[in-house]
Residue frames as a rotation matrix with the C-alpha (Angstrom) as fourth column:
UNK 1
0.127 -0.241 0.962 10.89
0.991 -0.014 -0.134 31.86
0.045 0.970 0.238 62.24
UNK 2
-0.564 -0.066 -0.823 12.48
0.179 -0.983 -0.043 35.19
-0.806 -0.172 0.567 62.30
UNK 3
0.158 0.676 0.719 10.29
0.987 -0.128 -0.097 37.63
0.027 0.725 -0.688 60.21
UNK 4
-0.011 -0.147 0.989 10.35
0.638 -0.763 -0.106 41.62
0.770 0.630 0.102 59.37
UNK 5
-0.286 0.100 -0.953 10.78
0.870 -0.391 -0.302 44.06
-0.403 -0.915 0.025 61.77
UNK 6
0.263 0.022 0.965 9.52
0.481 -0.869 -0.111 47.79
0.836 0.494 -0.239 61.21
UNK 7
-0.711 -0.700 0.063 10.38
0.429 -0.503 -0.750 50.72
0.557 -0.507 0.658 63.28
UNK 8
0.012 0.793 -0.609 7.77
0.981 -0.127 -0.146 51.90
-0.193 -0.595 -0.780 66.10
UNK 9
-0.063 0.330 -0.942 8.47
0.176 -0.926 -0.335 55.64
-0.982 -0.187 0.000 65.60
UNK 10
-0.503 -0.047 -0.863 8.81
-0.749 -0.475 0.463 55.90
-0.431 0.879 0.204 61.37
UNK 11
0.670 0.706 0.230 7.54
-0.458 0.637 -0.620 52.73
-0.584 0.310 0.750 60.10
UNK 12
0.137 -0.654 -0.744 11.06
-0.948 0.131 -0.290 51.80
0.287 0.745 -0.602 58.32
UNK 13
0.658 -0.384 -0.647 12.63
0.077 0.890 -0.450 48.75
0.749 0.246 0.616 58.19
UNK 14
0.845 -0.276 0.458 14.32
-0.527 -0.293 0.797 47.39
-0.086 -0.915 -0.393 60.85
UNK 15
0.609 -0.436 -0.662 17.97
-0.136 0.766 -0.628 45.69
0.781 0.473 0.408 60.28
UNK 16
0.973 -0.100 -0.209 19.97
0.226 0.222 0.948 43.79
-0.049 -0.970 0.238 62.46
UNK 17
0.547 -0.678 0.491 22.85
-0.488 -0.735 -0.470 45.27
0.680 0.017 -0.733 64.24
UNK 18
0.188 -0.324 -0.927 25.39
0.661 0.740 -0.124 44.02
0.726 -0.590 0.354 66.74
UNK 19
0.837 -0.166 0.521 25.92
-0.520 -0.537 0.664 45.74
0.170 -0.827 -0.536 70.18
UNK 20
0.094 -0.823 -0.560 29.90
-0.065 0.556 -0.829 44.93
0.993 0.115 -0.001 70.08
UNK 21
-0.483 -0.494 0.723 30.15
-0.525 -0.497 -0.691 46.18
0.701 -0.713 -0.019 74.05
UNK 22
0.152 0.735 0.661 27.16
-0.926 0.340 -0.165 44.27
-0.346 -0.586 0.732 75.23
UNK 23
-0.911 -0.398 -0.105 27.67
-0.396 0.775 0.493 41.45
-0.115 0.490 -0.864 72.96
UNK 24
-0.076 0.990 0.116 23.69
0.256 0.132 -0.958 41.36
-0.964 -0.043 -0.264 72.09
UNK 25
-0.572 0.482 0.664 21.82
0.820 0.342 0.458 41.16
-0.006 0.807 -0.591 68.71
UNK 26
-0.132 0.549 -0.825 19.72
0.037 -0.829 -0.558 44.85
-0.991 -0.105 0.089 67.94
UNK 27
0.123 0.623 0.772 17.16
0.976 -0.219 0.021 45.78
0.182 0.751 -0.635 65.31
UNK 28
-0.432 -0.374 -0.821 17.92
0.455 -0.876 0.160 49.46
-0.779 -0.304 0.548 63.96
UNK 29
0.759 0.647 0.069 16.40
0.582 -0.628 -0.516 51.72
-0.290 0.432 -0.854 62.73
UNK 30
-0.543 -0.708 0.451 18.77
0.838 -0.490 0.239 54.06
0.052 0.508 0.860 59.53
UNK 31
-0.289 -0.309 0.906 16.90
0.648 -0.760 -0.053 56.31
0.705 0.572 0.420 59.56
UNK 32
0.642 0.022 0.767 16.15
-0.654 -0.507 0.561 57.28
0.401 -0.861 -0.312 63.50
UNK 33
-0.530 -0.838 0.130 17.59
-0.709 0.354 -0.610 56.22
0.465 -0.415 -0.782 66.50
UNK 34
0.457 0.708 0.539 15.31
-0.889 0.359 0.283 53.77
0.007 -0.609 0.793 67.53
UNK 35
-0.537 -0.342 -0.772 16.60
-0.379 0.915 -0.141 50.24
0.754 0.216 -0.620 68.36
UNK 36
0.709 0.705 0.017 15.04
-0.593 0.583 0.555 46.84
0.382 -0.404 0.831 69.96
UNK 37
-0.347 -0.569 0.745 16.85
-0.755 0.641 0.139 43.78
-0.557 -0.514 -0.652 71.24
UNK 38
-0.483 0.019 -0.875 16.44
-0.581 0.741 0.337 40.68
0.655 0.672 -0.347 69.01
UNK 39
0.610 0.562 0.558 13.80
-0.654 0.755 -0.046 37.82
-0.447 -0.337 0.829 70.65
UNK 40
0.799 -0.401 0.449 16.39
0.425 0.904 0.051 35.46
-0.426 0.150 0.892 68.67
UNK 41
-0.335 -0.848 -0.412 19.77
-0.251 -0.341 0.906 35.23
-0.908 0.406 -0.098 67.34
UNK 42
0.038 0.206 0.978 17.87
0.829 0.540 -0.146 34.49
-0.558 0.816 -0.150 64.12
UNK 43
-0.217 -0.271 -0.938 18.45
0.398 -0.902 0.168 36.43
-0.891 -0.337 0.304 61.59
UNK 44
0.307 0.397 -0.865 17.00
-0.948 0.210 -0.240 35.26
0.086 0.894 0.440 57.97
UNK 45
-0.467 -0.072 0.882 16.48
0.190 0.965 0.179 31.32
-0.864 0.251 -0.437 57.65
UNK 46
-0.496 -0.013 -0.868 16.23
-0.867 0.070 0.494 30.08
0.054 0.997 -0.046 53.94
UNK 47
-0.321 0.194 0.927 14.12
-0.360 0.880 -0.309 27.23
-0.876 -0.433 -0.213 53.89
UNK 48
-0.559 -0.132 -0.819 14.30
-0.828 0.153 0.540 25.08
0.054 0.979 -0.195 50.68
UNK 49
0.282 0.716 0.639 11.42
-0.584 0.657 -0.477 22.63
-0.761 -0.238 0.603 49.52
UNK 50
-0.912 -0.258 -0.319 12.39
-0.407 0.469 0.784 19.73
-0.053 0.845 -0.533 46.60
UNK 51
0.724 0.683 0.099 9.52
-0.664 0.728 -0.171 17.78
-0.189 0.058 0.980 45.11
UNK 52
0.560 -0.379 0.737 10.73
-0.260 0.764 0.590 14.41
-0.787 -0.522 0.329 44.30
UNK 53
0.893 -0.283 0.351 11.79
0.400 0.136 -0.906 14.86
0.209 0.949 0.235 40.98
UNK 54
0.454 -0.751 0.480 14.31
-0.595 -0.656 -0.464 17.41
0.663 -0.074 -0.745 41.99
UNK 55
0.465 -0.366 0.806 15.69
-0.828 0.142 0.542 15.31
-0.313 -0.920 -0.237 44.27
UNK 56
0.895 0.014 0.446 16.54
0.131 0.947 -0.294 12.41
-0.426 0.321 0.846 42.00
UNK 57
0.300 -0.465 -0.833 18.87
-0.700 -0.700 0.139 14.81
-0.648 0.542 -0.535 39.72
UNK 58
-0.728 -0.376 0.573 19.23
0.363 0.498 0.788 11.90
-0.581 0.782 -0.226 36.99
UNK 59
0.330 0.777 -0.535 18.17
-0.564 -0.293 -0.772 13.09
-0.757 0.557 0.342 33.68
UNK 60
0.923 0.334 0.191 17.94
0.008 0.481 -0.877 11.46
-0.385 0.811 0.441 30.23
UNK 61
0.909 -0.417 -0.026 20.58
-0.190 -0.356 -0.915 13.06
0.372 0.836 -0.403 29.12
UNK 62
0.472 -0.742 0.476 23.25
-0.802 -0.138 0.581 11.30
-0.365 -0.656 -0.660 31.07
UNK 63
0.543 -0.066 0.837 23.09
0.247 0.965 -0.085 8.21
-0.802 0.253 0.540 28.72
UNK 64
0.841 -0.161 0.517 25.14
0.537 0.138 -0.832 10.84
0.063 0.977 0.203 26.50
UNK 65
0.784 -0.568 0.250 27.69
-0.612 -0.646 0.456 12.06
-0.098 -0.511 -0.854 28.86
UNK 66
0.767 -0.427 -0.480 31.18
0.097 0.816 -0.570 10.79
0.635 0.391 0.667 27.97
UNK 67
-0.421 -0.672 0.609 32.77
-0.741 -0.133 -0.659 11.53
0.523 -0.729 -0.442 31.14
UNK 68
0.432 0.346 0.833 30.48
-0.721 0.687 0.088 8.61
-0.542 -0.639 0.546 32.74
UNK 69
-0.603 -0.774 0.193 31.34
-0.680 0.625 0.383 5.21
-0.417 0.100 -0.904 32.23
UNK 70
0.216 0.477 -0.852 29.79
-0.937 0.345 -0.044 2.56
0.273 0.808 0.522 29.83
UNK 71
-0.280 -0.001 0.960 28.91
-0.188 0.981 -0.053 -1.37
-0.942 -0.195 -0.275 30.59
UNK 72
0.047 0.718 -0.695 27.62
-0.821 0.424 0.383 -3.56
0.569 0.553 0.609 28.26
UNK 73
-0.944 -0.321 0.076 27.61
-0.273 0.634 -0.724 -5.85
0.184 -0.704 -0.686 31.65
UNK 74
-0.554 0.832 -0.036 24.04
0.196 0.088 -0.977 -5.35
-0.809 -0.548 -0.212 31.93
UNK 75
-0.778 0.522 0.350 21.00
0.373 -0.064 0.926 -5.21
0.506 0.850 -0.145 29.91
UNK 76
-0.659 0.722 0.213 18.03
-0.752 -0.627 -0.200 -2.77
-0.011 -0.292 0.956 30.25
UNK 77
-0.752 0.659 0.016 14.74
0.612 0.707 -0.353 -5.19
-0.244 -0.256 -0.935 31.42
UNK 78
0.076 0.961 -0.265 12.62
-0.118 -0.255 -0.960 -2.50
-0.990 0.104 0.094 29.17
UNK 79
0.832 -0.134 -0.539 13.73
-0.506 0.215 -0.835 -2.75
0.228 0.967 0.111 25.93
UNK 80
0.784 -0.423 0.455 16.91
0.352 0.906 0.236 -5.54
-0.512 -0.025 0.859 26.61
UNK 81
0.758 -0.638 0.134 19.54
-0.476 -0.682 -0.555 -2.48
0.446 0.357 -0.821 25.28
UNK 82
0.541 -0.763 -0.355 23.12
0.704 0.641 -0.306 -4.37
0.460 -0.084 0.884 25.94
UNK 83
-0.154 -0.666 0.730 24.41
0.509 -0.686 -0.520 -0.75
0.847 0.291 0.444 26.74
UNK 84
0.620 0.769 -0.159 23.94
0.530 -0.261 0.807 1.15
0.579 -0.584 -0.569 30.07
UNK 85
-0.081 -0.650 0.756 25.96
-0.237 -0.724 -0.648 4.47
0.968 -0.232 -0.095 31.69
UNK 86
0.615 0.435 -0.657 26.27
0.625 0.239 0.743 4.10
0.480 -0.868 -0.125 35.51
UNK 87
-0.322 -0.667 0.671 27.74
0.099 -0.729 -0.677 6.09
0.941 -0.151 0.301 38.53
UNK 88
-0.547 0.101 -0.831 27.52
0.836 0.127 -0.534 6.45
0.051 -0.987 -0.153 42.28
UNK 89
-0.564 0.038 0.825 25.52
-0.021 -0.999 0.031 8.53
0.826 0.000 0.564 43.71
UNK 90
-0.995 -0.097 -0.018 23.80
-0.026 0.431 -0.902 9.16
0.095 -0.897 -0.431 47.31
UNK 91
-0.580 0.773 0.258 20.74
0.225 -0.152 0.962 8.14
0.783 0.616 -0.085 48.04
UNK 92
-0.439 0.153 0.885 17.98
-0.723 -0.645 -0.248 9.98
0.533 -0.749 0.394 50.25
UNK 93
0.678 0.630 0.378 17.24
-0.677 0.335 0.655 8.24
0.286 -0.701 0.654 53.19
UNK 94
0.924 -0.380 -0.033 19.93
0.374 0.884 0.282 5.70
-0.078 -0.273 0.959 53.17
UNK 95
0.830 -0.529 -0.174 23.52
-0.353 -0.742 0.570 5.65
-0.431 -0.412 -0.803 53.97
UNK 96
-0.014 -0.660 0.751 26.17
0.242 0.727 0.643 5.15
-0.970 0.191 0.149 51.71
UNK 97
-0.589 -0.182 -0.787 26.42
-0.596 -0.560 0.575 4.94
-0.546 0.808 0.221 48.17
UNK 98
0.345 0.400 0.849 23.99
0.293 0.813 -0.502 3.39
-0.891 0.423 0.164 45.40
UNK 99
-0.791 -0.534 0.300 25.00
0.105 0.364 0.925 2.27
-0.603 0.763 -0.232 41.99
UNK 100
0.284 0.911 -0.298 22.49
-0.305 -0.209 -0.929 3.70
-0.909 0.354 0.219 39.48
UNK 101
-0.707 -0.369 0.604 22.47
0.513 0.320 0.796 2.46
-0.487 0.873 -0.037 35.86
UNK 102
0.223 0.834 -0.504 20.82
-0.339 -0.418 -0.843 4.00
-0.914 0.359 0.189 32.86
UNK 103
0.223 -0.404 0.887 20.12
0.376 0.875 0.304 2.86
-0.899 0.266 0.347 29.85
UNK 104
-0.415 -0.583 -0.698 21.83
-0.060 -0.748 0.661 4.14
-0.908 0.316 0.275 26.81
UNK 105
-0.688 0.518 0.509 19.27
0.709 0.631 0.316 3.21
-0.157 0.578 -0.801 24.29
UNK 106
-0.975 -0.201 0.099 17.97
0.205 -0.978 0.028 6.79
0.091 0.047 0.995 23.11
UNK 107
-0.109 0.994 -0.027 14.13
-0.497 -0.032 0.867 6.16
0.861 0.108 0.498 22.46
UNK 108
-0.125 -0.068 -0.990 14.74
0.839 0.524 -0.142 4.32
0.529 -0.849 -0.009 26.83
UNK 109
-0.406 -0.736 0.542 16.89
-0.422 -0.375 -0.825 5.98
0.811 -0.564 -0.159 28.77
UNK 110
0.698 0.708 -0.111 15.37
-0.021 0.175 0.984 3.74
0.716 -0.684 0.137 31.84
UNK 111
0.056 -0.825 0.562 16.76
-0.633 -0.465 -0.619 4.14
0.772 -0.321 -0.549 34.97
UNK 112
0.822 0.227 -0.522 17.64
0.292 0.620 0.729 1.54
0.488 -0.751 0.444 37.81
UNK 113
0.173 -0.793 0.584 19.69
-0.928 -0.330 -0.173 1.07
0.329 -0.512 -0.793 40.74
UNK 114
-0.014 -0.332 -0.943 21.73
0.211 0.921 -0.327 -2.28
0.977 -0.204 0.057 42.03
């Protein structure tokens, strides 16, 4: 994991630079002349955690989106609503597409997938 550099003679920040002639990665110092050689071509990694909500991204409020589409093929198995929005979408771990439904029944909104 790349991680801060500082400068050995001022204590600044160190930022990476390219050596265009060598073709090599260098930490510099702005405000001497000090430089290092990179230990990696890393150069800032972003590393992003989801809990599992965030990862679902269906919310309630999709049983009132009128750009989705509308069955009344199915019926919600919590409250037996005739009415249910649906749409593709991918799911983690598996490959392909799954067919979520929700149900449009405002005081519901349960979600499934086929």
């Amino acid at each position: 994991m790349s991680t801060m550099k500082f400068c050995r003679e001022c204590n600044n920040i160190l930022y990476p630079k390219e050596d265009k002639q060598k073709k090599t990665l260098l930490f510099a110092c702005r405000n001497c002349d000090y430089q290092e050689v990179a230990d990696s071509f890393c150069v800032y990694r972003n590393e992003v955690h989801h809990t599992v909500g965030e990862r679902t991204q269906i919310l309630q409020d999709v049983a009132n989106d009128p750009t989705l589409p509308r069955t009344k093929d199915v019926r919600c198995v919590k409250c037996n609503h005739p009415e249910a929005v649906f749409f593709q979408a991918a799911s983690r771990g598996e490959e392909g597409m799954t067919l979520f439904f929700v149900c449009c029944n405002p005081s519901c909104g349960y979600r499934w997938r086929d």
